[in-house]
C-alpha positions in Angstrom: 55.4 54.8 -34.5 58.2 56.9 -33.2 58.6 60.3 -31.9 59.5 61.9 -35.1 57.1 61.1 -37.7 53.8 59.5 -38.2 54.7 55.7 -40.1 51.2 56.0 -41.9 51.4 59.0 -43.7 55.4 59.9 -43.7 54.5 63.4 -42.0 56.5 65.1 -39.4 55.4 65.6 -35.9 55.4 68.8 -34.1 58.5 70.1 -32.3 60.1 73.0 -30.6 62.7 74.4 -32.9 65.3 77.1 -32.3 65.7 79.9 -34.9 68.5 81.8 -34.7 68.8 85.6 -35.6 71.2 88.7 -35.1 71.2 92.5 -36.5 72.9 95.8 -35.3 71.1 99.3 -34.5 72.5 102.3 -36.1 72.7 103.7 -32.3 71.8 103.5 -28.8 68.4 104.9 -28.8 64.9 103.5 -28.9 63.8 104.0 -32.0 66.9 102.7 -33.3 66.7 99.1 -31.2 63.0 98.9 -32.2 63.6 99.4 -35.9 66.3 97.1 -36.0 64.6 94.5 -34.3 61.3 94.7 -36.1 63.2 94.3 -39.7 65.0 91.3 -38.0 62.0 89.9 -36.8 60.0 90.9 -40.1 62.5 88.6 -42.1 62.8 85.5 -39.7 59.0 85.6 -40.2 59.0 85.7 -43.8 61.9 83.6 -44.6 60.3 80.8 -42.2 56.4 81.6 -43.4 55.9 81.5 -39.3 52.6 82.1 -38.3 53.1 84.4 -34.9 50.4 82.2 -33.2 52.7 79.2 -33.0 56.1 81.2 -31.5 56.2 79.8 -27.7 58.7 82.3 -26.6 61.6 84.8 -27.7 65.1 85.2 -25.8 66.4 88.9 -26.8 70.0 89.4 -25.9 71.7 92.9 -26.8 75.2 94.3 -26.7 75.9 95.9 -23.2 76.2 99.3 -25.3 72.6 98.8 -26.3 70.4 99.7 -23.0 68.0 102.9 -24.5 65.1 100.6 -24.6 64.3 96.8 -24.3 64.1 94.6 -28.0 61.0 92.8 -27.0 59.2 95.7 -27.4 59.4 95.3 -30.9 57.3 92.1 -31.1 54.8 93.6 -28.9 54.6 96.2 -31.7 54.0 93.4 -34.2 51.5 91.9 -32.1 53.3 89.6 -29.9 51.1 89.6 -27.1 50.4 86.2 -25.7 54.0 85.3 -26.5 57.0 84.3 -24.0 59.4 87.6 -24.4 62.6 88.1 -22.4 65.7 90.5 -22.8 69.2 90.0 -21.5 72.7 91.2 -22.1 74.8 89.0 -24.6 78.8 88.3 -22.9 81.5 90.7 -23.7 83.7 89.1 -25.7 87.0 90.7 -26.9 86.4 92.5 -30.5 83.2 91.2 -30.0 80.7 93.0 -32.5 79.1 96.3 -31.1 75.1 97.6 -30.8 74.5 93.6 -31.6 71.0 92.6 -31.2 70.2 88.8 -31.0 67.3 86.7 -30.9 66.4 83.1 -30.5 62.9 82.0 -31.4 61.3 78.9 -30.2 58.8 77.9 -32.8 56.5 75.0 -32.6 56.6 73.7 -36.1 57.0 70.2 -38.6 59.9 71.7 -40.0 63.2 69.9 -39.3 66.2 71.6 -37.9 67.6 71.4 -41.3 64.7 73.6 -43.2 64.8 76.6 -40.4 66.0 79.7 -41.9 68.6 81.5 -39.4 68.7 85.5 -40.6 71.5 87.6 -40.0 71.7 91.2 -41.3 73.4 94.4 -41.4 76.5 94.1 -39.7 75.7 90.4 -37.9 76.0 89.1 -41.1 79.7 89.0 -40.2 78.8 86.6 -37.3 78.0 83.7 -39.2 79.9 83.8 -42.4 79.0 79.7 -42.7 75.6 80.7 -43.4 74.4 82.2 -46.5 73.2 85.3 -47.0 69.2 86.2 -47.4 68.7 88.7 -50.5 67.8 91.7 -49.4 63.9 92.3 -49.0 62.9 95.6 -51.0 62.0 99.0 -48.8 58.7 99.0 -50.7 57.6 95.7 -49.3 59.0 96.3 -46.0 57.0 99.7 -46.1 53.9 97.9 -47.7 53.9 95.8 -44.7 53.7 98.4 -42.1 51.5 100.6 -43.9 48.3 99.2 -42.2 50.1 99.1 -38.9 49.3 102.1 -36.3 52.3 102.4 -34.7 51.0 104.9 -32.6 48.3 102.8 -30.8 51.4 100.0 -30.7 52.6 101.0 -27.0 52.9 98.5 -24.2 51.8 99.1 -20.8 53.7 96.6 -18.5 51.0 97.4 -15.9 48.3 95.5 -18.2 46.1 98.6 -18.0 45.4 99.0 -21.8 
């Protein structure tokens, strides 16, 4: 048997895949970055049917002109709370695109590299023209979706007091 799949039955094995992901925020202010990343993170879910209980960590990265308020918040707002989260500023690159937000997800999954969906919207979906593009999910079922969320009782105390 090797590392990959199971001889008897044809199935994949689990593995640590990386999905890929990148958006822009309207602004430099927290409810922008939290927005943004929670439709980014909303889709990557969807498009990949990921169950949140199998994410080992996320890698945020942001554009230096984004600094109002740290990505991972975001998936704490969506749940994330036994996950892996860590925020960092992406390199300045000449032209490089501005109030970027990017994420890389390590999933534990039977997928192969070559079924993972990598999202890119708004503006990022300049960044990756080799890649097509996701049709746009409707408002209504983005609004559907985070109409049994309390977004008010979604705060994160980094203290661990809550």
């Amino acid at each position: 048997m090797n590392s990959s799949t199971d001889e008897s039955s044809g199935a994949c094995s689990m593995r640590c895949r990386g999905i890929r992901g990148a958006t822009t925020a309207g602004g430099n202010t927290p409810e922008a970055i939290l927005e943004a990343t929670r439709e980014l993170l909303f889709v990557i879910l969807r498009a990949n049917q990921i169950d949140a209980k199998d994410v080992a960590s996320v890698y945020f990265t942001t554009t230096l002109d984004l600094n109002a308020t740290y990505p991972a918040l975001a998936a704490r707002q969506l749940g994330w709370y036994d996950v892996a989260l860590m925020c960092g500023h992406e390199m300045q690159v000449p032209d490089g695109l501005g109030h970027c937000i990017r994420v890389l997800i390590h999933w534990n999954t039977t997928r192969t590299s070559k079924e993972i969906v990598h999202v890119y919207l708004r503006e990022a979906k300049r960044l990756r023209p080799d890649r097509k593009s996701l049709p746009e999910i409707p408002l209504e079922e983005l609004e559907a979706a985070a109409k049994n969320i309390d977004w008010s009782m979604l705060t994160f105390d980094p203290d661990g007091n809550q």
